[in-house]
C-alpha beads as a LAMMPS data file, in Angstrom:
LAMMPS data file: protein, C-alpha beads

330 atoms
329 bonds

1 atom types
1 bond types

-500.0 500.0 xlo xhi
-500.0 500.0 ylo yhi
-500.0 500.0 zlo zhi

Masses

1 110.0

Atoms # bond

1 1 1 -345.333 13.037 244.437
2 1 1 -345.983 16.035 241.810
3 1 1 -346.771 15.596 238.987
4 1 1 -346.301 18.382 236.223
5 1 1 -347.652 18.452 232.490
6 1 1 -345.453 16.955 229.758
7 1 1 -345.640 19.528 227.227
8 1 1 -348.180 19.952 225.075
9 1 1 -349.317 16.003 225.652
10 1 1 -351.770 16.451 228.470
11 1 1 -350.034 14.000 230.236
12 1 1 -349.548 14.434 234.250
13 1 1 -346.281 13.099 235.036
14 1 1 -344.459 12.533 238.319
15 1 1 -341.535 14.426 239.230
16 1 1 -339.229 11.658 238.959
17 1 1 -339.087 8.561 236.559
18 1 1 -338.039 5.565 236.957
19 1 1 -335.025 5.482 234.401
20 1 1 -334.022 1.575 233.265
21 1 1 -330.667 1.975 231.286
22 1 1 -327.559 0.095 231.451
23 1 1 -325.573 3.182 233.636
24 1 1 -327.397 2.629 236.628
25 1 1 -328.118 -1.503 235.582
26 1 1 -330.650 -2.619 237.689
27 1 1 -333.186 -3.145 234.949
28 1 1 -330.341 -4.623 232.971
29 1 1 -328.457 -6.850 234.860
30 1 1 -330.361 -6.835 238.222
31 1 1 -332.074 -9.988 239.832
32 1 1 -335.979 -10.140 238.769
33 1 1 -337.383 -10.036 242.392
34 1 1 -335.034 -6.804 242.802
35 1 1 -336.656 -5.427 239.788
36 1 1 -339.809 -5.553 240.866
37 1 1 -339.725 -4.942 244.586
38 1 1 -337.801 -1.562 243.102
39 1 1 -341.001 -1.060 240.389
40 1 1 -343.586 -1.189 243.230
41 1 1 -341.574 0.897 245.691
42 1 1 -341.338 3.435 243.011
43 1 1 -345.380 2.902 241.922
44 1 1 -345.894 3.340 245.794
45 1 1 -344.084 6.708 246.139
46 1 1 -346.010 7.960 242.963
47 1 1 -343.608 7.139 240.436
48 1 1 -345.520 6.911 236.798
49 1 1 -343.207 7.127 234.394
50 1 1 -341.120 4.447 233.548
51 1 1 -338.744 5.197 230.282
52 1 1 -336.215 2.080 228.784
53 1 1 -335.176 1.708 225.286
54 1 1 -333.717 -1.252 222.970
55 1 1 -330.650 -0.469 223.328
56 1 1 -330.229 -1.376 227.275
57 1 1 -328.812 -4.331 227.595
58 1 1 -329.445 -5.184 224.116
59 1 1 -333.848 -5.664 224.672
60 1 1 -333.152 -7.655 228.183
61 1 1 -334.542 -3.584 229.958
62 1 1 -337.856 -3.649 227.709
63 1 1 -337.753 -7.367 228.617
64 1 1 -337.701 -7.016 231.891
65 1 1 -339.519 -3.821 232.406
66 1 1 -342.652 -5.720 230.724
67 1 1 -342.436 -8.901 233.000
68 1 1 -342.965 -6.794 235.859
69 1 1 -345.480 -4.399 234.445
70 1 1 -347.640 -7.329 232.938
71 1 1 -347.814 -8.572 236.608
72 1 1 -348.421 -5.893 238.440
73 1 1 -350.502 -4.391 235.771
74 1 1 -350.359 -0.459 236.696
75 1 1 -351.810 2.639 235.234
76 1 1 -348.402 4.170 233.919
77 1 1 -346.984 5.848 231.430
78 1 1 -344.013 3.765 229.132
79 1 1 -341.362 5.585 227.117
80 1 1 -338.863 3.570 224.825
81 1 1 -336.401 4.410 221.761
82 1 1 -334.892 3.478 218.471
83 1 1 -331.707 4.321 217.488
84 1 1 -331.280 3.725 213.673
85 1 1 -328.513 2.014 212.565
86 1 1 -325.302 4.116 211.237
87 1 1 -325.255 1.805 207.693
88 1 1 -329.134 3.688 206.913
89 1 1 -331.013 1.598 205.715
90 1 1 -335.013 1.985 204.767
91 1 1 -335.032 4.419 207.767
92 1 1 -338.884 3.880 208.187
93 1 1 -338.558 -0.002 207.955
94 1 1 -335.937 0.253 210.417
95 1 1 -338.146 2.318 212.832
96 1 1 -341.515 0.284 212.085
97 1 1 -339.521 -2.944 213.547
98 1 1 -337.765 -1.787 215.919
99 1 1 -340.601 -0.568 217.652
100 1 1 -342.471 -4.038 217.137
101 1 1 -339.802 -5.314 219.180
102 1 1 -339.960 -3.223 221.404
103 1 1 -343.492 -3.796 221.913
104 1 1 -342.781 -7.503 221.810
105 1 1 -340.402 -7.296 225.070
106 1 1 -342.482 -5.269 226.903
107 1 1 -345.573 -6.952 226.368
108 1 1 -347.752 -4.025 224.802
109 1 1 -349.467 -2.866 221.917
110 1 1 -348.157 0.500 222.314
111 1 1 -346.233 2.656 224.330
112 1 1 -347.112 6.071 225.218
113 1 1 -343.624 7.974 223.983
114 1 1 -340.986 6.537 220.968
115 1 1 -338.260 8.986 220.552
116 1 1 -335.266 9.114 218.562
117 1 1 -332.469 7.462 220.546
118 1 1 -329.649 9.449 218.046
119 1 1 -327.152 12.289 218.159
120 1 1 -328.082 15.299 216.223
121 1 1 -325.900 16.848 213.919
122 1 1 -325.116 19.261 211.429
123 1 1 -324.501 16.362 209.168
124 1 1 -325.086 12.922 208.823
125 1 1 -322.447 10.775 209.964
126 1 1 -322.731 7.354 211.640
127 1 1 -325.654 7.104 214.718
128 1 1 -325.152 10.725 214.491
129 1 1 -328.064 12.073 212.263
130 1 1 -328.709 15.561 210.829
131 1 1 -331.657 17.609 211.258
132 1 1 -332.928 17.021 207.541
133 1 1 -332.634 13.362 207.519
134 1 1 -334.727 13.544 210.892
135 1 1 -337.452 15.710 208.977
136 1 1 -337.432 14.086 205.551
137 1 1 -337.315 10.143 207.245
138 1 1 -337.837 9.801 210.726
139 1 1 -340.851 12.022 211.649
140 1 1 -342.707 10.469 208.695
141 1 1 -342.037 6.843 210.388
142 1 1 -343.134 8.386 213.730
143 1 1 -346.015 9.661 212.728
144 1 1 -347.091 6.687 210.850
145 1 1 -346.566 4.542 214.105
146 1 1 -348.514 7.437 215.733
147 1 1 -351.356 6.710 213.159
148 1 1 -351.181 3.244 213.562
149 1 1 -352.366 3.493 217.604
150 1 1 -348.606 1.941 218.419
151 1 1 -347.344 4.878 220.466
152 1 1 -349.346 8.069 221.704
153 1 1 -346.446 10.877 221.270
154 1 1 -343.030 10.850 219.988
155 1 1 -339.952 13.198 221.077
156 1 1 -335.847 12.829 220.749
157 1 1 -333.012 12.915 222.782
158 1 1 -331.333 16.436 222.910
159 1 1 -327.643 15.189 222.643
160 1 1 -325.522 16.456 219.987
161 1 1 -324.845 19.935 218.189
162 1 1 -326.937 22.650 219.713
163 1 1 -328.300 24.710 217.334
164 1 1 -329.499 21.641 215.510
165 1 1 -331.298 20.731 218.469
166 1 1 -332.918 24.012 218.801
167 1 1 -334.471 23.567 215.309
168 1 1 -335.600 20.039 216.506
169 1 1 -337.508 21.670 219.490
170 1 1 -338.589 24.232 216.923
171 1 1 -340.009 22.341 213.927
172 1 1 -343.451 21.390 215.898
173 1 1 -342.913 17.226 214.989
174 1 1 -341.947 16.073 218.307
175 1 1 -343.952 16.264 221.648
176 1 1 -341.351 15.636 224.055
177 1 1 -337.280 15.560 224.187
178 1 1 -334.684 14.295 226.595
179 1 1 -332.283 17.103 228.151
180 1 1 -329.097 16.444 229.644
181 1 1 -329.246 18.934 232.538
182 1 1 -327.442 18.587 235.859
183 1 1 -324.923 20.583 238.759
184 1 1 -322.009 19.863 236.328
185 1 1 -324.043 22.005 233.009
186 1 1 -327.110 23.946 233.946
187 1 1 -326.936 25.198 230.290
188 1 1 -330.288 23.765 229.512
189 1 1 -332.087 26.663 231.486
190 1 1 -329.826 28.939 232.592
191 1 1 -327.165 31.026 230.656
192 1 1 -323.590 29.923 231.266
193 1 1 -320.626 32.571 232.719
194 1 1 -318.190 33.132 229.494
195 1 1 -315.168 30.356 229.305
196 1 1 -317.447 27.410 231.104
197 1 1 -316.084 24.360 230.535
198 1 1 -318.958 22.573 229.138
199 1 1 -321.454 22.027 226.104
200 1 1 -324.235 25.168 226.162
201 1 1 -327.201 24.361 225.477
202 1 1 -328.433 27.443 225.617
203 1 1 -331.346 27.542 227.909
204 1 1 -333.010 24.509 225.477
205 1 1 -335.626 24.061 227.981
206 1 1 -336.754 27.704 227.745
207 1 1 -337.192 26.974 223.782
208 1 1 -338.998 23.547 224.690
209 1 1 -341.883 25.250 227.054
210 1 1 -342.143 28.134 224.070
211 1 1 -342.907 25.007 221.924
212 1 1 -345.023 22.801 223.802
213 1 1 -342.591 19.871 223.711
214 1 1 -342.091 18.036 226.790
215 1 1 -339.010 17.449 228.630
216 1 1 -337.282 14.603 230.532
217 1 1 -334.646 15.655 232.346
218 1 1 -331.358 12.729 231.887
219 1 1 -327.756 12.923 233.329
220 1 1 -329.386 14.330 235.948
221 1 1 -326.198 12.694 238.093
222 1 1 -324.047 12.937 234.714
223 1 1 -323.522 9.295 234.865
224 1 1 -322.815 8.713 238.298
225 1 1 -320.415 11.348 238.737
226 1 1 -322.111 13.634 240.737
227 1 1 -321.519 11.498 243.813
228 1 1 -318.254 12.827 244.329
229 1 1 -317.027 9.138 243.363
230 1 1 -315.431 7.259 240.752
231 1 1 -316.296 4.141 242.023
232 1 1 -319.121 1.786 240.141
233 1 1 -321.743 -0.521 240.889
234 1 1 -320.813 -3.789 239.754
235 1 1 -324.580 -3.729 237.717
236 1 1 -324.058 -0.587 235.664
237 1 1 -321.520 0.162 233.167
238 1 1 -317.884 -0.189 233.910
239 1 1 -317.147 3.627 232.163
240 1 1 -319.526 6.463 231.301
241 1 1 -318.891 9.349 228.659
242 1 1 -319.546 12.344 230.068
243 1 1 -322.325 14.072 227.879
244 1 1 -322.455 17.679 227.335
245 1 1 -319.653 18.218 230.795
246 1 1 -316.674 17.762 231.200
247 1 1 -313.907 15.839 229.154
248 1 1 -313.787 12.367 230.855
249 1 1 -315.740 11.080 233.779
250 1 1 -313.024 11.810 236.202
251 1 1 -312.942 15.622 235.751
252 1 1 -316.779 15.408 236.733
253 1 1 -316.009 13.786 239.360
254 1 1 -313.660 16.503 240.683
255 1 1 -315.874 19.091 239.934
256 1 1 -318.939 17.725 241.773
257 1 1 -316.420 17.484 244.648
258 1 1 -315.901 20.862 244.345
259 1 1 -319.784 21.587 244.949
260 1 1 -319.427 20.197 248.692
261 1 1 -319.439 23.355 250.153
262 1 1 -323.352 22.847 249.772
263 1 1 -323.137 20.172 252.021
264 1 1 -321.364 21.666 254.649
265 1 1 -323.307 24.930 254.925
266 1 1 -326.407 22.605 254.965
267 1 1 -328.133 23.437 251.623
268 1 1 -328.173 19.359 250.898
269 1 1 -327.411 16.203 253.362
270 1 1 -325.051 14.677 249.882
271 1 1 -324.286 15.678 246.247
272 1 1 -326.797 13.519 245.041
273 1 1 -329.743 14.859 246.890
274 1 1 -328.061 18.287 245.989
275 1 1 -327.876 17.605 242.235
276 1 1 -331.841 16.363 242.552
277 1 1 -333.313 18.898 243.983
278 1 1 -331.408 21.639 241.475
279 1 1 -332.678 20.039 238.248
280 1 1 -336.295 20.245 240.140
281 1 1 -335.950 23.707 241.030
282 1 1 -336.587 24.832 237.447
283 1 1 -340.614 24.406 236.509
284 1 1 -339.623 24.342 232.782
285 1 1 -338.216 20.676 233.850
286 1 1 -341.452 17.852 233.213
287 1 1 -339.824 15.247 234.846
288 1 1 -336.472 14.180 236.451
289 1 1 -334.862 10.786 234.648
290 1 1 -332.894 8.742 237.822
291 1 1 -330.922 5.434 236.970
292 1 1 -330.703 2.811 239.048
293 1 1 -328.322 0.259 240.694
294 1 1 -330.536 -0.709 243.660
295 1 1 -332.874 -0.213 246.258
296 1 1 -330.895 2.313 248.386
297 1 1 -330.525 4.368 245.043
298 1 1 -334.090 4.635 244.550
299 1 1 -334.794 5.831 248.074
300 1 1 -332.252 8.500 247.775
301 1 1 -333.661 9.921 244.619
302 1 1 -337.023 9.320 246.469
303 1 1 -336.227 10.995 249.719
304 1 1 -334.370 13.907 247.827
305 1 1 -337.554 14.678 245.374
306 1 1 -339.756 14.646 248.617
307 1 1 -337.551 17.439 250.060
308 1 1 -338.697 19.829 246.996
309 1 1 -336.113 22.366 245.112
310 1 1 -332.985 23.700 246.586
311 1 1 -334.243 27.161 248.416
312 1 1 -333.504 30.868 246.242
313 1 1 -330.270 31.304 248.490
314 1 1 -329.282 27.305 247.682
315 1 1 -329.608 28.043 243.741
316 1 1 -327.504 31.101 244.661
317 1 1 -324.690 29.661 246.442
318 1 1 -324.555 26.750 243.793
319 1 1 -324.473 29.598 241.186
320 1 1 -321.394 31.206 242.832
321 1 1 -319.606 27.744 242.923
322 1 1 -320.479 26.761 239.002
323 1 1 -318.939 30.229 238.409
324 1 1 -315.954 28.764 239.454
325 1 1 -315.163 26.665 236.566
326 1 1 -315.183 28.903 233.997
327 1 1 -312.063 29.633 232.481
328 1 1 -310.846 26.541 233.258
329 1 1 -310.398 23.707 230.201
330 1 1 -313.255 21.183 229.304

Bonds

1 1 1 2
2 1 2 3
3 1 3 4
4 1 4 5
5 1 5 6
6 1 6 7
7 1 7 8
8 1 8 9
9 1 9 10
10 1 10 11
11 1 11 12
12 1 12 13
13 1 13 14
14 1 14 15
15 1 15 16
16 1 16 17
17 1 17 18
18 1 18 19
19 1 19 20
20 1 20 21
21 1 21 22
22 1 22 23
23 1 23 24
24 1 24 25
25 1 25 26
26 1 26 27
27 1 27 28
28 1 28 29
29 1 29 30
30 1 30 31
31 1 31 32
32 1 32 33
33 1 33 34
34 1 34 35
35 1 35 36
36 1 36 37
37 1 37 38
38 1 38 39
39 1 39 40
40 1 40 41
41 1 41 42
42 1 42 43
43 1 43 44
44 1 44 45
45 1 45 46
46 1 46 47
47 1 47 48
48 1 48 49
49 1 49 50
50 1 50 51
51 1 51 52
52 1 52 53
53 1 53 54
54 1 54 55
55 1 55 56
56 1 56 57
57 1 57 58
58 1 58 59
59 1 59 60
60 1 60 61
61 1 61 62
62 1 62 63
63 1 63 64
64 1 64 65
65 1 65 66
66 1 66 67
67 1 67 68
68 1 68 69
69 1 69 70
70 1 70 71
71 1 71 72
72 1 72 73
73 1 73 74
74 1 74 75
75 1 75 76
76 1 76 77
77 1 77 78
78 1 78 79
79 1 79 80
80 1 80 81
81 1 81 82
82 1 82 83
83 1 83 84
84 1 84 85
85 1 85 86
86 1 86 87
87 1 87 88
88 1 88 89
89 1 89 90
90 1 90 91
91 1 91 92
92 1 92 93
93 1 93 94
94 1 94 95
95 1 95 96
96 1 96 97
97 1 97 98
98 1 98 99
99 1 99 100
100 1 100 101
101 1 101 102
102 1 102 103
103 1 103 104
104 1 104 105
105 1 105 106
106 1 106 107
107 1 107 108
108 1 108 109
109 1 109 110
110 1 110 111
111 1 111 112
112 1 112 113
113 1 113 114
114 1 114 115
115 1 115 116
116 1 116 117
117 1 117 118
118 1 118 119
119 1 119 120
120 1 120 121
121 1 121 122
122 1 122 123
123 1 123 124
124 1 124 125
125 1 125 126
126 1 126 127
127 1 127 128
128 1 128 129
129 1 129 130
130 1 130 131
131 1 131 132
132 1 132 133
133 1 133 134
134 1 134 135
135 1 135 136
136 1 136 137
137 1 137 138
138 1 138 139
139 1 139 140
140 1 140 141
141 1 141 142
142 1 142 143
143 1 143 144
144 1 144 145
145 1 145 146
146 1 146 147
147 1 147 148
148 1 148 149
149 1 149 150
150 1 150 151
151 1 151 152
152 1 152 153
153 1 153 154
154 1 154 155
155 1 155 156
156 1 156 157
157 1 157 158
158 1 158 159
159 1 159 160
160 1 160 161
161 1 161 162
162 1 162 163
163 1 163 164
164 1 164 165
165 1 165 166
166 1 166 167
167 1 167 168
168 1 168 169
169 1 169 170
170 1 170 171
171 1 171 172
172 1 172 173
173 1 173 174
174 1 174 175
175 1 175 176
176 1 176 177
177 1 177 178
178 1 178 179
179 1 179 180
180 1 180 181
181 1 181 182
182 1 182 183
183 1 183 184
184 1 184 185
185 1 185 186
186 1 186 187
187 1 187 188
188 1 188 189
189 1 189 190
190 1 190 191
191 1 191 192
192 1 192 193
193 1 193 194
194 1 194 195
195 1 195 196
196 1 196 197
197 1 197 198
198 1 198 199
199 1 199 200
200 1 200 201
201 1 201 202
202 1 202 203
203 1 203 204
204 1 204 205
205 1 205 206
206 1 206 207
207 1 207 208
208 1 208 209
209 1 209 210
210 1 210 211
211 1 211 212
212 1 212 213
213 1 213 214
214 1 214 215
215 1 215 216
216 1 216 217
217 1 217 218
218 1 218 219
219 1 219 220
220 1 220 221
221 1 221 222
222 1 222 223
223 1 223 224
224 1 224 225
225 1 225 226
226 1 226 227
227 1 227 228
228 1 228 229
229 1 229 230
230 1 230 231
231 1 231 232
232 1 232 233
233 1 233 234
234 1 234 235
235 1 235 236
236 1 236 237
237 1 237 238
238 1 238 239
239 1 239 240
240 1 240 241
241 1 241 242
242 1 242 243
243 1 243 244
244 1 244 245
245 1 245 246
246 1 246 247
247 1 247 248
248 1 248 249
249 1 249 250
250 1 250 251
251 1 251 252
252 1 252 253
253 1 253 254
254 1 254 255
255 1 255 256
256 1 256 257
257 1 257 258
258 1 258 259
259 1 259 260
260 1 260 261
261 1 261 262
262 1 262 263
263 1 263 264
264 1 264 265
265 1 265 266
266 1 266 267
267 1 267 268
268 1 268 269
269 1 269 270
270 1 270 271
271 1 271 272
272 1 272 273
273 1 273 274
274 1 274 275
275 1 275 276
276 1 276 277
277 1 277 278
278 1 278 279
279 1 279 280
280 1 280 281
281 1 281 282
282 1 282 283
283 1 283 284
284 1 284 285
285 1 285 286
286 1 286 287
287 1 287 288
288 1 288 289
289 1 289 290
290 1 290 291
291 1 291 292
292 1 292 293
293 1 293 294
294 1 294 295
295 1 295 296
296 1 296 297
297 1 297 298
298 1 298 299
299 1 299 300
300 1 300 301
301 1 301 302
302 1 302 303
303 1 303 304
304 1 304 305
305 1 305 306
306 1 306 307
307 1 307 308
308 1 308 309
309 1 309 310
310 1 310 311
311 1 311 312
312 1 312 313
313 1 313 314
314 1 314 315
315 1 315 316
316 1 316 317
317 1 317 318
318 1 318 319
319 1 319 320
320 1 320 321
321 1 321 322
322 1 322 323
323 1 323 324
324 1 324 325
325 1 325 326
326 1 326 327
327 1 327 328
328 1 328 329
329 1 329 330
């Protein structure tokens, strides 16, 4: 599998990583010998980045991830999160042990990315944090786990207002940050037609490679969505927020039926392998975040990363079909 630089860290990472959050639920809810016969599939195909956070199933994804990775005992690279807690208290407490459980679950004395698990804001209000707060409290706290040996790099996740994440990427703190970016709001590297019915991001990953920072690509199938289905896996969650689309899962849904036109003029063999291979077509992308229900899951995302990018005239008959929604209400 390719692997592409992650920023300014020096790290090689593959193309796609292994994503263990409650949406897809495998990591979550899944039976253990599942787990890990998915882990080492994924290892096998080249698969070196595996990212979870606290907040997955309340610990039982760091839990779980670390049972199987303390057995099979690979050479990978291990992302997790905090989110702080919307009463604020000692921010940098709350950080410092929330990461030592982290590292408890998984079975490590560090892990190689902590990042920010909260919305970004304007202003402070609830999990949603403003950009001062994350300057004045929690890159101090970072840094000083940094220091301490207990993580190697630290980034955030790029959902909330976007001109506060743009100073984020700007401010030089963070090595690495997690991009919503899929079929449904190419935003994050392209510029969107006037009237699109969707969050711009305006071309954040552009401003990330100007910066060195990183970038994991997530909502790559905004939550599930972008199978042309409502349906769920049992596992995951019963209902995903769309973030940074549409206004409710079901109008993504529509819309990414809407895209099938790819299929039929044989740019992609489904939606999913379609949405894949867009978000891999752009080289300002690190890596490509897939969640998981099960096996078959995994070897789609597989299969559809080992058929490389959508071709020039695929990215320009997806173009023509995005253009489509503008105008139309969020």
């Amino acid at each position: 599998m390719e692997r592409r630089k992650l920023g300014r860290t020096g790290l090689d990472i593959s193309t796609l990583t292994f994503g263990c959050g409650a949406v897809g639920g495998l990591m979550t809810r899944g039976e253990p010998a599942d787990q890990e016969r998915a882990v080492v599939r994924a290892l096998e195909a080249g698969v070196n980045h595996f990212d979870t956070a606290a907040d997955y199933g309340a610990g039982a994804s760091e839990e779980n991830l670390g049972r199987v990775l303390a057995r099979l005992k690979p050479d990978v690279i291990v992302s997790s999160k905090v989110r702080v807690p919307a009463e604020r208290p000692d921010i940098g407490a709350a950080i410092a042990a929330s990461l030592d459980a982290s590292l408890k679950r998984l079975k490590r004395d560090h892990v190689d990315v902590f990042q920010l698990h909260n919305v970004i804001g304007v202003h402070a209000d609830g999990l949603t944090m403003s950009v001062e707060e994350v300057l004045s409290d929690v890159v101090p706290a970072l840094t000083a786990a940094r220091e301490q040996g207990k993580t190697r790099f630290f980034g955030f996740t790029a959902i909330g207002e976007t001109a506060s994440l743009h100073r984020l990427i700007a401010c030089g703190a963070f090595h690495t940050a997690q991009v919503p970016y899929n079929a449904l709001n190419p935003s994050p590297g392209e510029p969107l037609p006037e009237g699109y019915p969707a969050q711009d991001y305006d071309c954040i990953l552009d401003r990330a490679a100007e910066s060195g920072v990183g970038t994991i690509g997530i909502r790559v199938l905004a939550g599930g969505a972008l199978s042309g289905s409502e349906a769920r896996n049992p596992l995951g969650l019963a209902s995903v927020a769309p973030i940074g689309s549409g206004a409710s899962y079901a109008a993504d849904v529509a819309r990414a039926r809407r895209l099938e036109p790819m299929l039929r003029e044989g740019h992609a063999a489904s939606l999913t392998e379609m949405a894949m291979r867009f978000v891999i077509a752009n080289p300002k992308l690190s890596t490509t975040e897939i969640g998981l229900a099960n096996m078959g899951e995994l070897e789609a995302a597989l299969d559809a990363v080992s058929k490389g990018p959508l071709s020039a005239a695929a990215l320009a008959r997806l173009k023509a079909l995005q253009a489509g929604f503008a105008g139309e209400p969020r």
